[in-house]
TITORFI-991694 format. One record per residue (C-alpha): y, x, z. Coordinates in steps of 0.25 Angstrom, whole numbers, padded with zeros to 4 digits, always signed. Layout:
<recs>
YXZ ...
</recs>
This chain:
<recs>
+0094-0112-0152 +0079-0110-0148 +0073-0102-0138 +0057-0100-0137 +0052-0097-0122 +0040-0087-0122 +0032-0080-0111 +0019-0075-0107 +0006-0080-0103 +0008-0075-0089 +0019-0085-0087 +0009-0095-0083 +0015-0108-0088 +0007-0120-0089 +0003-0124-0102 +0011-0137-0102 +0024-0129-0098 +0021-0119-0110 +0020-0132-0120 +0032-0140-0114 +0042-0128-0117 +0034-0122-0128 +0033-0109-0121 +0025-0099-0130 +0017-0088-0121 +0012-0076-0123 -0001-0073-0119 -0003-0058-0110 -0014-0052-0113 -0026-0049-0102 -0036-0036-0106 -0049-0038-0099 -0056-0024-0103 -0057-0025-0119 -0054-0041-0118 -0039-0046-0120 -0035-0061-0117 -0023-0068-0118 -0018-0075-0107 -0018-0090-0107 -0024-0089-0121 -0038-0085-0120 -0036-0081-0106 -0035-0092-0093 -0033-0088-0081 -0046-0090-0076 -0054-0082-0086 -0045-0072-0082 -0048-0072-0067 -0062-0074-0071 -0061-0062-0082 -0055-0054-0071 -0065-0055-0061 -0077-0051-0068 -0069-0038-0074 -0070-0024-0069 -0057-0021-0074 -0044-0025-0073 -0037-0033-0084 -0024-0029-0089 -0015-0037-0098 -0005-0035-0110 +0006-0039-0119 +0002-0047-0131 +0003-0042-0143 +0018-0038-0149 +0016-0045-0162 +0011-0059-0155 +0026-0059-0147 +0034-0055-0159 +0025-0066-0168 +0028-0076-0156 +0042-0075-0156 +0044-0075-0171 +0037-0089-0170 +0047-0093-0162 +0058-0090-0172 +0050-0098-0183 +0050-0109-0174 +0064-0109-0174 +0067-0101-0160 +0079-0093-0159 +0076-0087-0146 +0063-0084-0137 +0066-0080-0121 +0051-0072-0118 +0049-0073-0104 +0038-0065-0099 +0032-0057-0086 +0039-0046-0079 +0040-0034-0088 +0037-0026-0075 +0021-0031-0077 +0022-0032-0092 +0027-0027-0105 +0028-0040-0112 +0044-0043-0108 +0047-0029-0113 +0037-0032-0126 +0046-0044-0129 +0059-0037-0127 +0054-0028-0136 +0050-0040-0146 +0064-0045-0145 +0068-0034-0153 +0060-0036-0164 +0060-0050-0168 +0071-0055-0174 +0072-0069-0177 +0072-0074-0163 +0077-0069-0151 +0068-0064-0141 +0072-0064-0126 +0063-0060-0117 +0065-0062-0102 +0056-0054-0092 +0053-0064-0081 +0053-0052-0071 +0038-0060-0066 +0027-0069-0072 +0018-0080-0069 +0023-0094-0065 +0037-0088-0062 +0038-0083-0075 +0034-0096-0082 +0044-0103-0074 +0054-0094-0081 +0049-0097-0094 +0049-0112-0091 +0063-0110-0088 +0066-0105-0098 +0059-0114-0109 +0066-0124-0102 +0079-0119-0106 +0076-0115-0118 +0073-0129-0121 +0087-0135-0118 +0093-0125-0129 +0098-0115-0120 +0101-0103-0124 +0092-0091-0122 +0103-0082-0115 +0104-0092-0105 +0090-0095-0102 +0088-0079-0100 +0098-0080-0090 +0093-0094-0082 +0080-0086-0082 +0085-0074-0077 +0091-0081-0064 +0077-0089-0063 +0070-0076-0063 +0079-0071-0050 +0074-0082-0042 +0058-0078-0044 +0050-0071-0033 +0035-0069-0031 +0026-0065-0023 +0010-0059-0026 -0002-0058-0019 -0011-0051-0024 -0028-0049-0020 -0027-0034-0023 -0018-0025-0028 -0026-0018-0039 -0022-0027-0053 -0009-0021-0050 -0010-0007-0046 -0019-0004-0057 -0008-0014-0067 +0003-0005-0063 +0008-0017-0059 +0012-0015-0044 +0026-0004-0042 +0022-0003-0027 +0006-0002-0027 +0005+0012-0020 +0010+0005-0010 +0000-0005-0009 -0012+0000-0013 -0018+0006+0000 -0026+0000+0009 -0023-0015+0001 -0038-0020+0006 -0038-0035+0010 -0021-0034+0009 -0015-0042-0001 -0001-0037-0006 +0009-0044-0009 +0019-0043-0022 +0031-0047-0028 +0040-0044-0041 +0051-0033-0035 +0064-0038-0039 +0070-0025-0042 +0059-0021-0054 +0049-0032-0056 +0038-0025-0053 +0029-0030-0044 +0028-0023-0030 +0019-0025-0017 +0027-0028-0006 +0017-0033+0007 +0002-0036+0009 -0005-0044+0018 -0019-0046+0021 -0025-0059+0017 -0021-0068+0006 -0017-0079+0016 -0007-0069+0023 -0002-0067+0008 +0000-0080+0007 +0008-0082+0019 +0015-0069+0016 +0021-0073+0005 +0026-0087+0009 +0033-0080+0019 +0040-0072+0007 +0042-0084+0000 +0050-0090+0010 +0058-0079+0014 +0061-0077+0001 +0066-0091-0003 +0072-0094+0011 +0086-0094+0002 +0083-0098-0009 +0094-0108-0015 +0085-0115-0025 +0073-0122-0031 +0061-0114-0031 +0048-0115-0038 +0036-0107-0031 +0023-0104-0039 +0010-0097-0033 +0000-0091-0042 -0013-0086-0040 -0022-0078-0048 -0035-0087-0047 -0035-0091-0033 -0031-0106-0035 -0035-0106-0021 -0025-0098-0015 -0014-0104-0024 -0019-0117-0017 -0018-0111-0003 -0002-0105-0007 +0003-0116-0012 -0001-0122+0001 +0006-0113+0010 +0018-0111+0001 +0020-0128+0001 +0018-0126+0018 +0031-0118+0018 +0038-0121+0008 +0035-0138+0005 +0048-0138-0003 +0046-0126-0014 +0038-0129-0027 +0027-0123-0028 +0017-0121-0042 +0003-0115-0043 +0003-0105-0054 -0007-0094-0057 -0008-0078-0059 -0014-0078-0074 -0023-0066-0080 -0008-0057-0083 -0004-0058-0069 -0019-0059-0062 -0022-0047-0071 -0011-0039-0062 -0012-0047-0049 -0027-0048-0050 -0034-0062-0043 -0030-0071-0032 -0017-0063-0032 -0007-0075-0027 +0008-0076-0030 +0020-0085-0027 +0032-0086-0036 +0045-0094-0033 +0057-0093-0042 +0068-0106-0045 +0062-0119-0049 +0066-0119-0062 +0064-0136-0063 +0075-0137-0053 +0084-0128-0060 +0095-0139-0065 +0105-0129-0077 
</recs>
């Protein structure tokens, strides 16, 4: 029995990951005005940051095509799959996940299992890698839905961003009336709410640096009983700087967690907007022994 792993681009993985599994990805879509890119295709991240701070209007992202998934994943049953898992980011921010369950009703020579990672970026590609590892020990797809379902649990998050105006004009943010006055010079911080998915505001502070701090502070409240490995990622949009400065401070008080610079690519930096910051822990998935 074989199972196919695919996701999309705002995964993030690295190239050499992508080959090593033969993970196929699905690029999102990034609308500048009347110009529509794919991401990772003929989109890097710097042009997009670059593209996005010489335009006067937001860019907005969308789903590819529903002829290039259902083509994708009959290609896969040509190649002899009988399964593909479709990982992909949380359906709160997107409609691809609900796109592909609706996919999975309509092909027919392959089963089609999509899996809402609840999240995107670097924790989401971790979920995939997972999964692809799994898939190639011949497991069966039931049972990698339900290793990464428990993964999943152990992810948490935590975002800075510059401003709060990607969001709120996204539709992206459930709490923003909330946050919206008076955010001059303030730097709110959000997180995934466990309850719906959605992502919420829940504190602000003044500077970046104080962010920083903040949520470090988070961090370690957070995992102060934490009975396993973890893995930590922090991922700036275009400010290798900061990512720099982070990863310094994080190893100052936690000298025993590993840590992994990642980046907010053109699907997330289209909603976050740029030099928005986040760090992301969940299980370390290389010191998971089943």
């Amino acid at each position: 029995m074989k199972t196919a792993i695919v996701t999309d681009s705002s995964a993030y993985l690295p190239m050499k990951e992508i080959k090593k599994h033969n993970i196929k990805v699905i690029p999102i879509q990034i609308i500048f005005s009347d110009e529509s890119f794919e991401e990772g295709v003929n989109l890097t991240n710097k042009q997009f940051y670059e593209k996005l701070e010489a335009s006067t209007t937001l860019p907005s992202t969308s789903q590819p095509p529903i002829g290039e998934l259902i083509n994708l994943y009959n290609r896969l049953a040509e190649e002899g799959y009988d399964n593909v898992i479709s990982i992909h980011l949380a359906a709160t921010i997107s409609g691809l996940y609900q796109q592909v369950v609706q996919i999975s009703n309509m092909v027919s020579d392959i089963r089609v299992i999509p899996f809402d990672s609840q999240i995107t970026v670097a924790l989401m590609g971790e979920l995939v890698r997972y999964a692809a590892t799994l898939a190639e020990r011949n497991i069966d797809p039931d049972t990698i839905i339900a290793k990464l379902t428990n993964l999943r649990s152990t992810i948490d998050e935590l975002f800075v961003v510059d401003d709060l105006k990607n969001l709120v004009k996204g539709g992206r943010l459930s709490n923003s009336s909330a946050f919206i006055g008076g955010l001059l010079n303030i730097k709110p911080l959000l997180t995934f709410d466990k309850t719906s998915d959605q992502i919420i505001a829940f504190d602000k502070v003044r500077t970046m640096k104080r962010a920083n701090k903040r949520v470090l502070e988070l961090f370690q409240a957070k995992i102060e009983h934490c009975d396993y490995p973890l893995k930590a990622f922090i991922m700036d949009a275009n400010d290798p700087k900061a990512n720099k400065e982070w990863v310094k401070n994080f190893k100052r008080i936690a000298p025993n967690q590993t840590v992994v610079q990642s980046y907010l690519g053109p699907t997330i930096g289209t909603h976050l907007g740029e030099r928005a910051m986040a760090l992301g822990w969940m299980q370390d998935i290389d010191q998971i022994h089943d």
